[in-house]
C-alpha positions as CSV (number, residue, x, y, z in Angstrom):
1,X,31.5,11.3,-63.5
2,X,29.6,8.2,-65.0
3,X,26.3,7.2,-64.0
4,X,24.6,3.5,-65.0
5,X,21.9,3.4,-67.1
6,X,19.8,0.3,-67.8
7,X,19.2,-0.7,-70.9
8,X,15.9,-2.1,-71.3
9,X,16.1,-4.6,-74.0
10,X,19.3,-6.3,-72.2
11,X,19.6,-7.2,-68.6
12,X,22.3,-5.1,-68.1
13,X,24.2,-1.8,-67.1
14,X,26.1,0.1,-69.4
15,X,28.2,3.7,-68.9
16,X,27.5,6.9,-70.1
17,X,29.7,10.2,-69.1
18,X,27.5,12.7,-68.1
19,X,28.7,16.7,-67.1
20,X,29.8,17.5,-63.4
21,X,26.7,18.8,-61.5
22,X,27.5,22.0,-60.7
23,X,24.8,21.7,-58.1
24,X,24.6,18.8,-55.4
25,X,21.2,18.1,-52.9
26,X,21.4,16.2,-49.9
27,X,17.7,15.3,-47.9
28,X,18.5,11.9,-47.0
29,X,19.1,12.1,-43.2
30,X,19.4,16.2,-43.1
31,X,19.3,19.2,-45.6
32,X,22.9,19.5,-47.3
33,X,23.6,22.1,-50.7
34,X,26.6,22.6,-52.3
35,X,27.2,24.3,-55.4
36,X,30.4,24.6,-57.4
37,X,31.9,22.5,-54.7
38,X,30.9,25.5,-52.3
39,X,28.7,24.2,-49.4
40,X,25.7,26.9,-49.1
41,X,24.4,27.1,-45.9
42,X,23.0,30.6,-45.6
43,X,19.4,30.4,-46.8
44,X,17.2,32.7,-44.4
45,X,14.3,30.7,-43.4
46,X,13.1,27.1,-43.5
47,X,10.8,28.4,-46.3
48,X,13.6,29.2,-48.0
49,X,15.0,25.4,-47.9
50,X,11.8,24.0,-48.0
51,X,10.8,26.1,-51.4
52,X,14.0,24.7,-53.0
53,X,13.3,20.9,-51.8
54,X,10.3,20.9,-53.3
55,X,11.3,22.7,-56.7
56,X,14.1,20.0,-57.2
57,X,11.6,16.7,-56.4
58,X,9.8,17.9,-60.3
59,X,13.1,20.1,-61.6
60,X,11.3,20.1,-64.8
61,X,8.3,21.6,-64.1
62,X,7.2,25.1,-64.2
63,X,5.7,25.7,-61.0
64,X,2.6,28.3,-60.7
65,X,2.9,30.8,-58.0
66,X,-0.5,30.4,-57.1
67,X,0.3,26.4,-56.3
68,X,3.0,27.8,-54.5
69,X,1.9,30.6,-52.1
70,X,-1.5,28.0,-51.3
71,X,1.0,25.6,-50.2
72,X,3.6,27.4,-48.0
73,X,1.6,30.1,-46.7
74,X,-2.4,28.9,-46.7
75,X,-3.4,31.1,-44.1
76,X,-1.8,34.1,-45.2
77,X,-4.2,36.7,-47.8
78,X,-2.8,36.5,-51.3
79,X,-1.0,39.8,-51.1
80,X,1.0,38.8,-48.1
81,X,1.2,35.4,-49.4
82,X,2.9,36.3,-52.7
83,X,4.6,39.4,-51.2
84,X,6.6,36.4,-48.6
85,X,6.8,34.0,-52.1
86,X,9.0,37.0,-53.0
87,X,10.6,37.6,-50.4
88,X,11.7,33.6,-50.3
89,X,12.7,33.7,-53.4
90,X,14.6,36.7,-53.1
91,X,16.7,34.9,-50.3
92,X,17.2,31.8,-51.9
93,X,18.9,33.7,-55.0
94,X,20.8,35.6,-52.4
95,X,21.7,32.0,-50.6
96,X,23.8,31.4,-54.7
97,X,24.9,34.6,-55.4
98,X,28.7,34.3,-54.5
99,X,28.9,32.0,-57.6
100,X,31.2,33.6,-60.1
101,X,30.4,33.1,-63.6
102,X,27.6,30.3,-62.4
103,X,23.7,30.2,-64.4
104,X,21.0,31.3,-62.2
105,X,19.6,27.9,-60.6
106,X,15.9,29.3,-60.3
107,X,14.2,31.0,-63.1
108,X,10.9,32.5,-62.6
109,X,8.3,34.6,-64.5
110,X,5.7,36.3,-63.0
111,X,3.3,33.3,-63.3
112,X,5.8,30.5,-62.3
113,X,9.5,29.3,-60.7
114,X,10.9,26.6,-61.5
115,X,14.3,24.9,-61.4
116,X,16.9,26.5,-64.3
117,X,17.0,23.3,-67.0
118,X,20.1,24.5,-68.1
119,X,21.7,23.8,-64.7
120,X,22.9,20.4,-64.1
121,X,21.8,19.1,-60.0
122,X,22.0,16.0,-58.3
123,X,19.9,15.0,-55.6
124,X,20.4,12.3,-53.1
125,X,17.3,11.3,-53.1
126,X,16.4,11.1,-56.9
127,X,19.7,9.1,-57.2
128,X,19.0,6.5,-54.7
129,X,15.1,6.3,-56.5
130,X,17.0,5.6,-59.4
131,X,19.1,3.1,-58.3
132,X,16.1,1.3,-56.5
133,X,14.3,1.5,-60.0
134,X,17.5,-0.1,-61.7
135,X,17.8,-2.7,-59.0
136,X,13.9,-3.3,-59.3
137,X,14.2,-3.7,-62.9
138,X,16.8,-6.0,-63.0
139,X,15.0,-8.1,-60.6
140,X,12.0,-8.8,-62.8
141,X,14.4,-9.5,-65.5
142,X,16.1,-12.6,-63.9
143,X,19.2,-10.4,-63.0
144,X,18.2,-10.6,-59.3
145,X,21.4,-11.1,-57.4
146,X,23.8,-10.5,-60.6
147,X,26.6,-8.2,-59.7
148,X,24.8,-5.2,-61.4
149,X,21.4,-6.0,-59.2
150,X,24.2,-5.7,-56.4
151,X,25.5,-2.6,-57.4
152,X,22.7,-1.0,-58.1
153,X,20.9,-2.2,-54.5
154,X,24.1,-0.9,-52.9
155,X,24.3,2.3,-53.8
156,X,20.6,2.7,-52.7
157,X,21.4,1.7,-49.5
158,X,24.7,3.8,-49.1
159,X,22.6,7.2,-50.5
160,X,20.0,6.4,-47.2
161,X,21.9,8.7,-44.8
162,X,18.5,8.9,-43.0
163,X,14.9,9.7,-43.1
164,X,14.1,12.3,-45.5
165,X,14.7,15.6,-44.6
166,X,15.2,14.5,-40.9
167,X,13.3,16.6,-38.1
168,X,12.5,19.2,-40.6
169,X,8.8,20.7,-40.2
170,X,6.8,23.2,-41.6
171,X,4.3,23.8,-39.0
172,X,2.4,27.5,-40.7
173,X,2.3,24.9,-43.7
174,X,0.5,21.9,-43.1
175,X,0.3,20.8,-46.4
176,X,3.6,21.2,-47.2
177,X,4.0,18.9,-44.0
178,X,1.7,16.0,-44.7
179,X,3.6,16.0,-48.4
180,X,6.7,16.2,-46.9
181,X,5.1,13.1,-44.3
182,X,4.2,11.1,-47.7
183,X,7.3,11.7,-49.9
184,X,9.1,10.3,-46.8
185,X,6.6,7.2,-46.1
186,X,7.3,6.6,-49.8
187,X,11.1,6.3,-49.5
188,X,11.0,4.4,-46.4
189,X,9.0,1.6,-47.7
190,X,10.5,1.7,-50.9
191,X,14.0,1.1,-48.9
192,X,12.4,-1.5,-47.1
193,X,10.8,-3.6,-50.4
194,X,14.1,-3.9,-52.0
195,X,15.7,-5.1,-48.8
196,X,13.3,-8.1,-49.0
C-alpha cells in the first residue's frame, strides 16, 4: 500500500511503502472495524465502541484509567466505575480474539490502556485529516490547484462518508458526548474550509 507524504522543503508528493494495516477504522458516516480483513462487529456495548474510538483519535498515548472511567461513567462511584472499565475492556479484547496469530491491539497496565504501537491501524478519519493537511499545505505553498493539491483534496472528500460517527450517542456520558459533538464540528468545518 503507498501513502503520500509531503515533503516540506519541496511543493510536492513523493511515495513511501508503508506495511498493510492489519487493523482498519471507519467513523466517517457510521462505526465500521475490520481487522485482518475480518469485519468485527460483535463488540457488546456502545462503551465498548466508543472506548476504542476514542483510544485510536491519540493511538500513541497511554491513557490513565482514572481519565477514562471520569469520562464514560461520571456518575458511577469509582469501584463500579473501574469495575465496568474492566468489564469494557474485557469485551473489546473478546470483540479480536478470533485473530489467529494477530498482536493484542490494546495493551493496558493497571494505571493506563492504550492502543498496541506495535500494531499497524488506519482510520478514516486520521487519513482524510491528513490529506486536508497535505492539501492545506500545498495551498500556502503556491501548489493550489496542481494535480497533487487535487489529489490530495480528493481523497479528503471521498474518506467523508458522513458525519462522524453518525447518530451515535453516549447519553450516561455527557462528556464523552460533547467531545464527540466537537471532534465532529471540527471535521465538518474543516471539510467545508478546503472546499472554499
Amino acid at each position: 500500500m503507498e501513502r503520500s507524504l509531503y515533503v516540506q522543503d519541496r511543493p510536492e508528493l513523493v511515495t513511501k511503502e508503508q506495511p498493510q494495516a492489519a487493523y482498519h477504522l471507519r467513523v466517517l458516516g457510521g462505526f465500521q472495524v475490520e481487522a485482518h480483513g475480518q469485519p468485527i462487529t460483535d463488540f457488546g456495548s456502545n462503551k465498548a465502541r466508543a472506548l476504542l474510538f476514542y483510544l485510536l483519535m491519540a493511538p500513541e498515548r497511554a491513557h490513565s484509567r482514572s481519565t477514562l472511567v471520569e469520562l464514560f461513567w461520571p456518575e458511577r462511584s469509582p469501584r463500579s466505575a473501574f469495575n465496568n472499565l474492566n468489564q469494557t475492556l474485557f469485551m473489546l479484547r473478546r470483540a479480536f480474539d478470533n485473530l489467529e496469530a494477530a498482536p493484542s491491539l490494546i495493551i493496558s497496565s493497571r494505571q493506563t490502556i492504550q492502543i498496541n504501537p506495535e500494531v499497524r491501524v488506519e482510520v478514516d478519519l486520521i487519513s482524510f485529516n491528513q490529506a486536508l493537511a497535505t492539501s492545506k499545505q500545498l495551498a500556502k505553498v503556491g501548489g493550489e490547484g496542481t494535480s497533487a493539491w487535487l489529489a490530495a483534496l480528493t481523497e479528503a472528500v471521498a474518506l467523508y462518508q458522513g458525519e462522524l460517527l453518525q447518530g451515535f450517542s453516549l447519553p450516561d456520558a455527557p462528556d464523552f458526548d460533547d467531545w464527540l459533538a466537537i471532534q465532529r464540528e471540527r471535521c465538518h468545518l474543516a471539510l467545508l474550509e478546503a472546499l472554499q
